[in-house]
C-alpha positions as YAML, in Angstrom:
chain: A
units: angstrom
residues:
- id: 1
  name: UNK
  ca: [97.90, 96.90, 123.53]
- id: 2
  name: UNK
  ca: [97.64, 100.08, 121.15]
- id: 3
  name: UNK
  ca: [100.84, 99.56, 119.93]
- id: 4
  name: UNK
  ca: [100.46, 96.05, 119.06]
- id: 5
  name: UNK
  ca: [97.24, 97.19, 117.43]
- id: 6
  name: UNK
  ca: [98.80, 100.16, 115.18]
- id: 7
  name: UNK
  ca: [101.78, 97.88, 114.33]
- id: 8
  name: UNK
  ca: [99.53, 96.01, 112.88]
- id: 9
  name: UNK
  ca: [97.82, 98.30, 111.45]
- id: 10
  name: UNK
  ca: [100.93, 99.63, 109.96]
- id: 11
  name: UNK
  ca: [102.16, 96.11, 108.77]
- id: 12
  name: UNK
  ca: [98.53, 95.73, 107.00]
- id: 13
  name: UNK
  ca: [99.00, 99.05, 104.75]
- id: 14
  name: UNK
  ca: [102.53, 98.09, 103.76]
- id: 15
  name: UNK
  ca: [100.72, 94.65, 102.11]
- id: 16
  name: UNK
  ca: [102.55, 92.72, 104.91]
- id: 17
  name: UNK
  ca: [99.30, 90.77, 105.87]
- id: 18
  name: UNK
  ca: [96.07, 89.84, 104.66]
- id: 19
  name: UNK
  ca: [95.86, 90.99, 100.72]
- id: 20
  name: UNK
  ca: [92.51, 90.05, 98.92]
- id: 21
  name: UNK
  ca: [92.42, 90.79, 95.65]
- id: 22
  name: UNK
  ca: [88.67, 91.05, 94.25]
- id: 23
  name: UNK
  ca: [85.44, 92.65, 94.86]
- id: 24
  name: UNK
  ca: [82.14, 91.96, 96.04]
- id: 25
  name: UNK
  ca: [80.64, 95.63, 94.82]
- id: 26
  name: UNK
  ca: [82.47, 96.26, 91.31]
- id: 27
  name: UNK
  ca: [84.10, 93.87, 88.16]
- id: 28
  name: UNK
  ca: [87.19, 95.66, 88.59]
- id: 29
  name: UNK
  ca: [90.53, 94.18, 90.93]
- id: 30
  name: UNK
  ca: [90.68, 96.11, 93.93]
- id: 31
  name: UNK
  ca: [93.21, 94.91, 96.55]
- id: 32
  name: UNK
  ca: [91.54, 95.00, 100.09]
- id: 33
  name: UNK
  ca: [94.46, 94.81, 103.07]
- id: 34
  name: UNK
  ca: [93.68, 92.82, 106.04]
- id: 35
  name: UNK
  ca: [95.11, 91.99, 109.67]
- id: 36
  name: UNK
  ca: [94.40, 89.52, 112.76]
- id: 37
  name: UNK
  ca: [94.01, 90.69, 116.02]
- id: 38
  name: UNK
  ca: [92.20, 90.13, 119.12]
- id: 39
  name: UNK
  ca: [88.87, 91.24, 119.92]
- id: 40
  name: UNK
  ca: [90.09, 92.79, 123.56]
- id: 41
  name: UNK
  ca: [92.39, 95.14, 121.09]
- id: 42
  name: UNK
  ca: [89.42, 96.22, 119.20]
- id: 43
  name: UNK
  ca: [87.55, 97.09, 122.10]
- id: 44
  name: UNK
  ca: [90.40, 98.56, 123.63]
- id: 45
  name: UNK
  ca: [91.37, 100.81, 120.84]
- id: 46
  name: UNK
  ca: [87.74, 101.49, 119.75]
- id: 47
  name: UNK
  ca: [87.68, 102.66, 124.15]
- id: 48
  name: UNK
  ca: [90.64, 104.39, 123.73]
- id: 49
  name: UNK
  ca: [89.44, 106.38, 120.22]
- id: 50
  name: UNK
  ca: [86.10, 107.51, 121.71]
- id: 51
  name: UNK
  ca: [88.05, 108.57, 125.36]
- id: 52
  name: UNK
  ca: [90.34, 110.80, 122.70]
- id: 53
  name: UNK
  ca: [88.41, 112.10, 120.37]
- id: 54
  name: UNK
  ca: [85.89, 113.65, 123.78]
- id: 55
  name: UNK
  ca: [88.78, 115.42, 124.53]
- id: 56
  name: UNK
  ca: [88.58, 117.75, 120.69]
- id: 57
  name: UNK
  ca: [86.10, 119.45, 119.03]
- id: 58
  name: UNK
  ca: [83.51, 117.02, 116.88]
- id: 59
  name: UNK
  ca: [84.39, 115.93, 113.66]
- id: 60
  name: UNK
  ca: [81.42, 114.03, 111.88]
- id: 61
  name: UNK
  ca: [84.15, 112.29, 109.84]
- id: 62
  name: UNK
  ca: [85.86, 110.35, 112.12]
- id: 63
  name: UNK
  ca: [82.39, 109.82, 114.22]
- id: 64
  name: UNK
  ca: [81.01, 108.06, 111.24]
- id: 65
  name: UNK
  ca: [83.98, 106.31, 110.54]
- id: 66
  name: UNK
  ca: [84.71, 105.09, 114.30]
- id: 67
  name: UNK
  ca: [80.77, 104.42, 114.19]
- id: 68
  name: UNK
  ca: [80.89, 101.83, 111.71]
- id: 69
  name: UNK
  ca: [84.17, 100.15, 113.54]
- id: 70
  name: UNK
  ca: [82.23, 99.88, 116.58]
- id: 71
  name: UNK
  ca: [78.81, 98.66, 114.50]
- id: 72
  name: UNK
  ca: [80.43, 95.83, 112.62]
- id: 73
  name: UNK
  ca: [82.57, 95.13, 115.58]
- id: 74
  name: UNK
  ca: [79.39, 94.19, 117.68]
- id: 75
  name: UNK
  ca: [77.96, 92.51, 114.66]
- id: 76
  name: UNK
  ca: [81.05, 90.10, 113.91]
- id: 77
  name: UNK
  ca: [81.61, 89.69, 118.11]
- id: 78
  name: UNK
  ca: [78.15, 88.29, 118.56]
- id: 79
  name: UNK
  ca: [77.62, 86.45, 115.45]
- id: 80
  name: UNK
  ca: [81.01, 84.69, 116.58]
- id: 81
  name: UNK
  ca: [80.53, 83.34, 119.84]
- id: 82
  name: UNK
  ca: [76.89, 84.35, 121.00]
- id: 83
  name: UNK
  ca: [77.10, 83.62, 124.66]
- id: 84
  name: UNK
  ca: [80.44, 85.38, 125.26]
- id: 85
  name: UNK
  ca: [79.44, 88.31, 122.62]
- id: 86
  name: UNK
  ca: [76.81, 89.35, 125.12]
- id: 87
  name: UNK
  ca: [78.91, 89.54, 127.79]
- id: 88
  name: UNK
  ca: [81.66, 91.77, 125.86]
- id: 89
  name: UNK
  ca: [78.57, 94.16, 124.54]
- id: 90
  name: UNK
  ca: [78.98, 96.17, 128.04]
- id: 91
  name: UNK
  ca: [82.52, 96.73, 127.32]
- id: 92
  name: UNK
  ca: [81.57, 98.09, 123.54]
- id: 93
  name: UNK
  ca: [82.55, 101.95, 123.29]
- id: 94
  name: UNK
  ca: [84.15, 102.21, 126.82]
- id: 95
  name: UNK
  ca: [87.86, 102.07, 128.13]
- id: 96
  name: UNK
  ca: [88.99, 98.76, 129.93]
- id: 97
  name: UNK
  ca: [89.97, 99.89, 133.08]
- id: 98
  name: UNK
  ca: [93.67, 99.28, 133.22]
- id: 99
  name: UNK
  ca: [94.08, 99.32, 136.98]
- id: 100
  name: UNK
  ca: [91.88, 95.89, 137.22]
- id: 101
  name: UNK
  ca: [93.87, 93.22, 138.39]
- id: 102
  name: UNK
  ca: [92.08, 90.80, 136.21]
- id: 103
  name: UNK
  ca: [92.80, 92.88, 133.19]
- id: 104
  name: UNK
  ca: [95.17, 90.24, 131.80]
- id: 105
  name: UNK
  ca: [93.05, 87.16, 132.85]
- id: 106
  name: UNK
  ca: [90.52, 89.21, 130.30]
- id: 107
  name: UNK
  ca: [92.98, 89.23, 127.32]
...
């Protein structure tokens, strides 16, 4: 699952995907990249970033930054689908344990 989410990742900074060119903030063209992917591969990763980053000394940058992921990622989950939002909240921040047997009945 991480690798399908930084090849994506990677795809989306080489312009392969989702390219929107205009602004909401400014006048000016600025290109903003984009990518699809599955909301148990945001939670995942988001699990798997906060599991890493324990295991180093604090850096308020990528805090914020992984902060705001998980913030708009609750935001967009529950303003989606409601009912099934909810239940995903418990799994927001934490690792998916990959020894359940119902892991892939999740995805």
């Amino acid at each position: 699952m991480l690798s399908a989410f930084l090849y994506e990742v990677r795809h989306t900074y080489q312009g392969d995907r989702i390219i929107r060119e205009s602004s909401h903030f400014s006048i000016e063209r600025v290109s903003y990249y984009g990518c699809q992917i599955s909301w148990v591969q945001l939670l995942f990763f988001i699990g798997f970033v906060n599991h890493k980053k324990s295991l180093f000394p604090q850096n308020k940058l990528l805090d914020a930054i992984i902060l705001q992921i998980e913030y708009w990622t609750v935001e967009a989950l529950v303003e989606y689908e409601k009912k099934a939002g909810q239940k995903m909240l418990s799994y927001d921040g934490k690792s998916l344990d990959g020894s359940n047997p119902y892991l892939y009945l999740i995805i």
